[in-house]
SESEKE-203484 format. One line per 10 residues: number of its first residue (from 1); for each residue x negated, y negated, z of C-alpha. Coordinates in steps of 0.25 Angstrom, whole numbers, m for minus. Example, Ala and Ser with C-alpha at 12.3 -4.5 7.8 and 13.67 -1.06 7.14 Angstrom:
2
1	m49:18:31 ~ m55:4:29
! end
This chain:
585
1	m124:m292:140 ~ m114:m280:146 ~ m111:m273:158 ~ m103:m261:155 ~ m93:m257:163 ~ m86:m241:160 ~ m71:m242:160 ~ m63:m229:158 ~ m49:m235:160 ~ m41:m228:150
11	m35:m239:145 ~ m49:m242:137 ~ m47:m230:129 ~ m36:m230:121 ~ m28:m218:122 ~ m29:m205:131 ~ m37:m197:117 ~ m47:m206:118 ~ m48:m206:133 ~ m51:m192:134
21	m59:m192:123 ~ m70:m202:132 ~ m65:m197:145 ~ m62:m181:143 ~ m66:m176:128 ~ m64:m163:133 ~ m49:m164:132 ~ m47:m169:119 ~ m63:m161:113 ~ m54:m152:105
31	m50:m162:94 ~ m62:m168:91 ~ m75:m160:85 ~ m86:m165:95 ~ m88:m169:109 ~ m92:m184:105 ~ m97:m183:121 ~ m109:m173:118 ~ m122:m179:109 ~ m124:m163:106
41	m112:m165:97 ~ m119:m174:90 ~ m131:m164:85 ~ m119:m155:83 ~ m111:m164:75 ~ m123:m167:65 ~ m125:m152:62 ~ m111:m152:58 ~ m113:m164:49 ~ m124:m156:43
51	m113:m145:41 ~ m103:m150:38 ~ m106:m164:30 ~ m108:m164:15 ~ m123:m172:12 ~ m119:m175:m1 ~ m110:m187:3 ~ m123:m193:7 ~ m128:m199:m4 ~ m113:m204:m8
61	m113:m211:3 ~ m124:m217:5 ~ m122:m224:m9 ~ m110:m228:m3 ~ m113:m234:10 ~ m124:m242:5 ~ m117:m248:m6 ~ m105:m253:4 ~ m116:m256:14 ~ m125:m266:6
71	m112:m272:1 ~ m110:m275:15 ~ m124:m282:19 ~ m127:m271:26 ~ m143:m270:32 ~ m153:m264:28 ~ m153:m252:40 ~ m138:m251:35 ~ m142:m246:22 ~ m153:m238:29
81	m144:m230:36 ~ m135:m228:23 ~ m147:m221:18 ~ m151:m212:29 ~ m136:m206:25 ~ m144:m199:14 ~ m149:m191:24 ~ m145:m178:30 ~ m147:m179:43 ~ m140:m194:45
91	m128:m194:50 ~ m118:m206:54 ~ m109:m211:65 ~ m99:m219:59 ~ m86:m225:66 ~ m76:m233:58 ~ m64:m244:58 ~ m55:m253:51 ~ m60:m266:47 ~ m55:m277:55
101	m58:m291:53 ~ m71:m296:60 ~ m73:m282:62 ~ m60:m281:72 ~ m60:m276:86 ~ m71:m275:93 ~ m70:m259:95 ~ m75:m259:79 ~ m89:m266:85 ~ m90:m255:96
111	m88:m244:86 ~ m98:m249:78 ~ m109:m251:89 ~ m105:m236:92 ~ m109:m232:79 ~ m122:m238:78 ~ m126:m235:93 ~ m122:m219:91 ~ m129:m218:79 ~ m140:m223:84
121	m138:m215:95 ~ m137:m202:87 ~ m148:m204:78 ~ m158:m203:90 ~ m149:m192:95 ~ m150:m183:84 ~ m164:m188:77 ~ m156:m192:65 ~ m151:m202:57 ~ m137:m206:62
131	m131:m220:56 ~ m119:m230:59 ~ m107:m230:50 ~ m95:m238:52 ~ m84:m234:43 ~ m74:m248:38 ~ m61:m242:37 ~ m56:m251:25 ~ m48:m241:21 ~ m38:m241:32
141	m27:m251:32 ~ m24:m260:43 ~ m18:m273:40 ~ m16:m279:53 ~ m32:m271:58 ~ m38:m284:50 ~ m30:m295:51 ~ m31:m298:65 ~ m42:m300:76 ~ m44:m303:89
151	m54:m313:96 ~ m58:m316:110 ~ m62:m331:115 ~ m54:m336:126 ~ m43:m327:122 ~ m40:m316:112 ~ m36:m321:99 ~ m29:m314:88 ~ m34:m320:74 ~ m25:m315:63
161	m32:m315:49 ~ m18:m317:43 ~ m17:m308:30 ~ m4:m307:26 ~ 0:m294:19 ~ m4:m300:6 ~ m12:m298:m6 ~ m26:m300:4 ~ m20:m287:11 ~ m7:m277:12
171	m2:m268:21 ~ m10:m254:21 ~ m19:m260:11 ~ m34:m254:15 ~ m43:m266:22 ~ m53:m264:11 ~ m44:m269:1 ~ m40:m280:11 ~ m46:m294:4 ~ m46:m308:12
181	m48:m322:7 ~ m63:m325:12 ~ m57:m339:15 ~ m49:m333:23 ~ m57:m325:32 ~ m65:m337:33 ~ m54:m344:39 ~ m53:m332:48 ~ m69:m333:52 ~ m66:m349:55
191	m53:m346:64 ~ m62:m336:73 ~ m74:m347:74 ~ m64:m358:78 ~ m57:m346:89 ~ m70:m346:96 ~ m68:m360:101 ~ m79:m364:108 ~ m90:m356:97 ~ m102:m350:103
201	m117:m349:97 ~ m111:m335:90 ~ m98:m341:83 ~ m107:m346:71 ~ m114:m334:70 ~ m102:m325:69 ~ m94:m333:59 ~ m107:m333:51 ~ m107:m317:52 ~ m93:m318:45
211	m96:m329:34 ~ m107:m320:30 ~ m97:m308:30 ~ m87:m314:22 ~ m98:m318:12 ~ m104:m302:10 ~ m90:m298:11 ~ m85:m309:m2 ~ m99:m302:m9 ~ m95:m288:m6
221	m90:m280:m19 ~ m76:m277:m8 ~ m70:m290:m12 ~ m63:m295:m24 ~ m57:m309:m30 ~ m44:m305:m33 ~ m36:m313:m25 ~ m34:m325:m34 ~ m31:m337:m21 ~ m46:m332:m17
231	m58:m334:m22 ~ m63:m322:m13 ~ m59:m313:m4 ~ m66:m303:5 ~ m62:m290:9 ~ m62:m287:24 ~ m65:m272:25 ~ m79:m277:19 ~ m79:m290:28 ~ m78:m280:40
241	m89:m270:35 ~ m97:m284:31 ~ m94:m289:45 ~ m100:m274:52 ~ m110:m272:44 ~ m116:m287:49 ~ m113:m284:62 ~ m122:m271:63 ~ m131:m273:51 ~ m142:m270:62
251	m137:m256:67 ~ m136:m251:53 ~ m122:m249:53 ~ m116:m242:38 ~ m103:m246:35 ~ m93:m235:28 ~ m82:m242:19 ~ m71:m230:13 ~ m68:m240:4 ~ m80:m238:m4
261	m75:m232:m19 ~ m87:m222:m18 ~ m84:m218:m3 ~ m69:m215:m7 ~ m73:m206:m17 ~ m80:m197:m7 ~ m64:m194:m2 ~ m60:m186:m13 ~ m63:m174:m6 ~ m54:m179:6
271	m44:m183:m2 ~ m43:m170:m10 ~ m42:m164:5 ~ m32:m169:9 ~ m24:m169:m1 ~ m23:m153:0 ~ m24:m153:14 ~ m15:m164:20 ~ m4:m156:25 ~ m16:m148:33
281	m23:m160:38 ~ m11:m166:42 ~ m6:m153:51 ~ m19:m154:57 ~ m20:m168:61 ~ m6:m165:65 ~ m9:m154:74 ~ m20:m161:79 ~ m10:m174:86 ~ m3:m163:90
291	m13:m158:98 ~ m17:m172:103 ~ m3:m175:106 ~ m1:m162:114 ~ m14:m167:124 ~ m7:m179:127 ~ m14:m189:117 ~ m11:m195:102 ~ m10:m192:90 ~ m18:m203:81
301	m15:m197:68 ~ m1:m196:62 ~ m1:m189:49 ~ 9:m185:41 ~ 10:m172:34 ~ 13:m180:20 ~ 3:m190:18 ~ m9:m187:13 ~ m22:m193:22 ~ m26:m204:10
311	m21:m216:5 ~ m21:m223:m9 ~ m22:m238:m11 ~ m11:m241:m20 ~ m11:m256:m22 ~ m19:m258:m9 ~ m11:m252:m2 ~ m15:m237:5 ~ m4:m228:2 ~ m2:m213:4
321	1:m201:m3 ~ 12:m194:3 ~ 18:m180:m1 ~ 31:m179:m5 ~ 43:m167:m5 ~ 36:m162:m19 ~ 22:m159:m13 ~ 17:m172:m22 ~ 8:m184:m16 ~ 15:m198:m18
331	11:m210:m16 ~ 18:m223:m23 ~ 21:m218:m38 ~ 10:m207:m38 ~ 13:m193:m35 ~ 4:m180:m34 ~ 0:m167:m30 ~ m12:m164:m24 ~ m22:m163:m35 ~ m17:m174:m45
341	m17:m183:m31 ~ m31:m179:m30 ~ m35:m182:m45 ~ m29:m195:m44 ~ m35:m200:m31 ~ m50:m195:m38 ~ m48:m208:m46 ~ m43:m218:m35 ~ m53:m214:m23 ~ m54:m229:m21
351	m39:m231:m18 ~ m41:m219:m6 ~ m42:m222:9 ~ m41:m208:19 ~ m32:m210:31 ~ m36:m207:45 ~ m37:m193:45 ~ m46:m193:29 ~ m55:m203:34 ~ m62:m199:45
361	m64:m185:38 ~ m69:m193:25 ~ m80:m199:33 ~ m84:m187:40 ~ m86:m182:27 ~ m94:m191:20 ~ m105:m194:31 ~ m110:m187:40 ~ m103:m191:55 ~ m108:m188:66
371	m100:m196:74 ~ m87:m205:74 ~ m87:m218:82 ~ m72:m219:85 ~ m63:m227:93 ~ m49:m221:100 ~ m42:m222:88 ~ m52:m212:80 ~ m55:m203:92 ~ m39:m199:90
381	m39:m199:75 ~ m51:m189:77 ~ m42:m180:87 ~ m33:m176:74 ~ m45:m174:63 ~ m54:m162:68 ~ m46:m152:61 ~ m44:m161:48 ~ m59:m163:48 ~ m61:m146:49
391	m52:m146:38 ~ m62:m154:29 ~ m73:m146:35 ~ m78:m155:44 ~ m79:m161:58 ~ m77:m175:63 ~ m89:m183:68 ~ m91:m183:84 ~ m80:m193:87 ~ m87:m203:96
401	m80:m216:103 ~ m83:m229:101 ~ m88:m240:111 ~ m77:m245:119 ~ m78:m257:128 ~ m71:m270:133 ~ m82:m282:131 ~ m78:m290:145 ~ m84:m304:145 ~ m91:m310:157
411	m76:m321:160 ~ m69:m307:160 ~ m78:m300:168 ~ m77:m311:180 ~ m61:m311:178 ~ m64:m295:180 ~ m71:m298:192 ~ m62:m310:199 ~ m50:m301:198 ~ m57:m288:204
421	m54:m280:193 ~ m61:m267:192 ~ m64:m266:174 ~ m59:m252:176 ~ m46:m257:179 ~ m44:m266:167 ~ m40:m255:161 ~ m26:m255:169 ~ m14:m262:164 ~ m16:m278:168
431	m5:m280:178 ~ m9:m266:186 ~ m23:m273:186 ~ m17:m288:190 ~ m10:m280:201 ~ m20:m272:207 ~ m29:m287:207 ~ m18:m291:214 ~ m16:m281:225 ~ m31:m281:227
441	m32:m298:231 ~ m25:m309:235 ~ m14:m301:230 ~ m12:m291:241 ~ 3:m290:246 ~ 8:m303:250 ~ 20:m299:257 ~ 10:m287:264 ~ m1:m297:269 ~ 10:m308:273
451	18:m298:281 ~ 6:m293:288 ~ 1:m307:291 ~ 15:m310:299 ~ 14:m297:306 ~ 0:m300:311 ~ 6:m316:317 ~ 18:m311:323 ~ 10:m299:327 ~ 1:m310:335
461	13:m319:340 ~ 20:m305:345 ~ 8:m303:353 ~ 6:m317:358 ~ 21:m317:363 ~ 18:m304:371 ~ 7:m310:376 ~ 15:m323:380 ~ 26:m315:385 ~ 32:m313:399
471	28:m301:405 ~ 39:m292:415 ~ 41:m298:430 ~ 30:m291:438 ~ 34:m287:455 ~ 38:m299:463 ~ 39:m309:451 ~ 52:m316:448 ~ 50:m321:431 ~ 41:m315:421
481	30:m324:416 ~ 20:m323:403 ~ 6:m327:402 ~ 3:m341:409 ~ 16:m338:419 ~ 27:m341:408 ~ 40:m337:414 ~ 49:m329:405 ~ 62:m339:402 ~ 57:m353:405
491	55:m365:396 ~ 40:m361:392 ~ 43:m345:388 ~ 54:m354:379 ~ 45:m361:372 ~ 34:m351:371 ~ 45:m342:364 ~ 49:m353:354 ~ 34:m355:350 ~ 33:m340:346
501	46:m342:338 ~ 40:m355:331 ~ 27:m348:329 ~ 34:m337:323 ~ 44:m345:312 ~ 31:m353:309 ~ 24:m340:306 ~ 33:m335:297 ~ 36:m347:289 ~ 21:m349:287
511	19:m335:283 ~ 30:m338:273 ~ 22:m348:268 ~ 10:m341:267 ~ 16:m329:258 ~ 21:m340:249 ~ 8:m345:247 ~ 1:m331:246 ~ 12:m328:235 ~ 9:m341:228
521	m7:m336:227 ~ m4:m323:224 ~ 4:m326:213 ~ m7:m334:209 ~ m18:m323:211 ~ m11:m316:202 ~ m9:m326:191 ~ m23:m330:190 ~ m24:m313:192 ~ m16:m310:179
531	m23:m322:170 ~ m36:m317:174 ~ m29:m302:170 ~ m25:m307:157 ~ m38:m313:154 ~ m45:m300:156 ~ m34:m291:148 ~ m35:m302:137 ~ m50:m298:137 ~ m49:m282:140
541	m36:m280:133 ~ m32:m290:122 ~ m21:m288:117 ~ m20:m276:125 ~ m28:m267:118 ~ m44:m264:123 ~ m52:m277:119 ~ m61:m268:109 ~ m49:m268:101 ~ m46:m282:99
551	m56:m291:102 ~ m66:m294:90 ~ m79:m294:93 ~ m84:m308:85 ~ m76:m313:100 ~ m89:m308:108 ~ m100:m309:98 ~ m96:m325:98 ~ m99:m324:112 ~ m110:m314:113
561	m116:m314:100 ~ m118:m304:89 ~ m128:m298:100 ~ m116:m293:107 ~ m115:m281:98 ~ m129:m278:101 ~ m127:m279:116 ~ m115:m269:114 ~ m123:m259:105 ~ m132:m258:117
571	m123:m254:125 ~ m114:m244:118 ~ m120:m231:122 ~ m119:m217:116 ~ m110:m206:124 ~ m104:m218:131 ~ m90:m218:130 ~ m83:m227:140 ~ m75:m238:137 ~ m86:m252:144
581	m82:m266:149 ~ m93:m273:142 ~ m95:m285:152 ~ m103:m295:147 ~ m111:m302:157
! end
């Protein structure tokens, strides 16, 4: 279904961190634990695990997972893999996002498929059980993350969902307290269907998918009636892990939910942690930017030195505990010191979401990572946590980036071709690219080929009148005379001379003419140039962000069909790193 095309313009890899971290690990090696590059790292990393991971939040967890899981439809080798947890020598990949509605961006599907192919991968690798875990971030909070999404027909289409920050959802409030109208994402689900405006044989298909998802999520045990306008509402974080799990119930892909009661009370240990270390963990996160900073790149972390790495909902709401100028934790009304803060949050673990410098280390700590699929974003994060996780007492998984690619369909891939654009270059800014088409065709300098065209004429009529002219009175001749015995000065040399002149006005003016013209087609070359242009950068960059960040995915498989997320799975490849054009043909 794909050619595949390499493309190592910069500008499809987010920020110089990341860059080197694909292009030149060696440079930036020293901020992360292991060389994601090398497969030994991987035997290496798994007798760390073996070290270093606690076996007896095995059981725990499995509890865990296969309760959430089955409340999610899951399939049957879903549950199989939960079980092989129990085991000491099965180990996960596991990559995560925030939920986003109709599983958001597509750049959260090429995650996934990274997941499931290295695990599959690494099983065979290292003769052992290895299984895929997605981690729902539903404790983060993102408002605007959920309420918007992006589709591709004939053009790319914002859909706002249109949640007010009202009682469905507020501001800060994490996206697993976050509660919908299902008549109102049914709505939704109709608006896309009547986007697609001339339906394919996969448009039924796919709103079918999400009838039956809205369905398991109004049975899930996540949502409530407590809305009294609304005879049931559906809460999205579960919509989306309802919505995944269906999509790759085949692979045996576990989902990972922090918002599970039981899973929060596996923090504790974090929590009390923190609390005494903060001021530490916050120096060396610090330090860490710093030292990123001084090699030229950024700092993806800014912590503050007062604020402890948690939050507590408080009426929905996350909130943090800061320290004030007496050495106590505040938040809202509440005020403590250390250990009474610890005694009071024993008894309200449900009402705890870690930041981004807890959470990573939490889930390192209850299962046994081998490796984290991540995109740019993470790869940073990670650059500032290696000497917070040695802190706790442990390392991070082997941090291992995400599929990457622009899908190119077969309308683009000819506009690609009529313009003469190498796909490497479509990484340069749109006007450079427009111009260099330019240079390259019809285009060429007017004023240059116009010029040279008139030197060649008059060139040729400078000749010709050398030719026709009278040559020097020769011995015992009395008048000069030209070709054909012209005498220099009578009536015909005249008229000769005239001609040439005439010639030579009527050359000019034509030639005037002529640029006119040229200039008239150029301009249009390169209007019919920047519409094509336009077209293509639509595509590539909408919204002028890289295409695997905006674009959903439901905008191909309504094209392609769900077999389009097999047809990607085949060709993500381990230890392959490079951004593809994936051109359709």
């Amino acid at each position: 279904m794909f050619n595949l095309k390499e493309i190592k313009s910069s500008n499809f890899y987010y920020n110089s961190l990341f860059y080197n971290f694909i292009f030149n690990f060696d440079r930036v090696s020293q901020h992360y634990h292991y060389d994601y590059r090398s497969k030994e790292e991987f035997k290496r990393r798994a007798e760390d695990i073996n070290k270093l991971y606690d076996n007896n939040f095995r059981v725990r967890v499995v509890n865990i997972l296969k309760s959430l899981n089955s409340r999610l439809c899951c399939s049957q080798k879903t549950l199989d893999n939960i079980d092989l947890l129990r085991e000491r020598k099965t180990y996960v990949v596991i990559g995560g996002q925030q939920p986003g509605f109709l599983t958001g961006p597509v750049f959260i599907i090429y995650k996934i498929l990274t997941i499931i192919k290295l695990s599959h991968y690494l099983s065979e690798f290292l003769n052992c059980n290895v299984i895929p875990l997605f981690w729902n971030a539903s404790d983060d909070s993102n408002f605007e993350q959920i309420n918007n999404f992006y589709l591709l027909n004939k053009e790319v289409r914002k859909f706002e969902l249109g949640f007010s920050e009202t009682k469905w959802s507020r501001k800060n409030q994490r996206f697993s307290k976050i509660f919908i109208p299902e008549e109102f994402l049914k709505q939704k689900i109709n608006d896309i269907k009547d986007y697609f405006t001339s339906p394919t044989d996969f448009t039924e298909k796919i709103t079918d998918l999400l009838d039956d998802c809205l369905n398991y999520a109004r049975q899930s045990s996540y949502n409530e009636k407590s809305f009294a306008d609304s005879s049931c509402v559906i809460n999205l974080s579960s919509f989306f892990s309802i919505l995944v799990t269906k999509l790759f119930s085949k692979y045996g892909l576990v989902i990972v939910d922090p918002s599970e009661p039981d899973l929060k009370k596996l923090a504790l240990e974090l929590i009390k942690f923190d609390i005494k270390n903060y001021v530490g963990i916050f120096d060396a996160v610090k330090e860490s930017g710093n030292n990123l900073k001084s090699e030229g790149y950024h700092s993806q972390i800014l912590a503050d030195v007062k604020n402890l790495n948690f939050f507590l909902d408080v009426e929905g709401v996350r909130e943090r505990f800061i320290e004030n100028s007496d050495g106590l934790f505040v938040l809202s009304d509440y005020s403590f010191n250390g250990e009474d803060l610890f005694m009071f949050l024993k008894d309200r673990t449900s009402r705890i979401s870690l930041n981004v410098i807890l959470r990573p280390i939490f889930q390192d700590m209850v299962l046994p990572v081998l490796a984290d699929v991540c995109g740019p974003g993470e790869v940073s994060y990670y650059g500032q946590l290696k000497k917070v996780y040695e802190m706790f007492g442990l390392k991070t998984g082997i941090i291992y980036p995400r599929f990457s690619a622009t899908i190119i369909e077969s309308k683009i891939e000819k506009s690609i071709r009529r313009l003469g654009i190498e796909y490497e270059e479509l990484g340069e800014e749109k006007n450079k690219v427009r111009k260099k088409i330019i240079s390259c065709g019809a285009g060429k300098d007017v004023d240059s080929l116009l010029k040279n065209f008139e030197n060649d004429i008059f060139l040729k009529l400078d000749e010709l009148k050398k030719t026709l002219s009278f040559h020097p009175k020769t011995s015992g001749s009395t008048s000069s005379t030209g070709i054909g015995g012209i005498k220099e000065g009578t009536e015909s040399a005249g008229s000769i001379g005239n001609a040439f002149d005439r010639i030579e006005r009527n050359f000019r003016k034509e030639i005037e003419v002529l640029g006119k013209k040229l200039y008239s087609e150029v301009e249009k070359s390169g209007d019919l140039i920047s519409a094509n242009l336009d077209k293509l950068y639509i595509n590539i960059f909408p919204e002028n962000k890289l295409q695997e960040r905006i674009i959903n995915v439901f905008s191909y498989i309504n094209k392609y069909d769900f077999k389009l997320l097999d047809n990607i799975y085949d060709i993500v490849k381990p230890f392959d790193f490079y951004h593809k054009f994936l051109i359709i043909i």
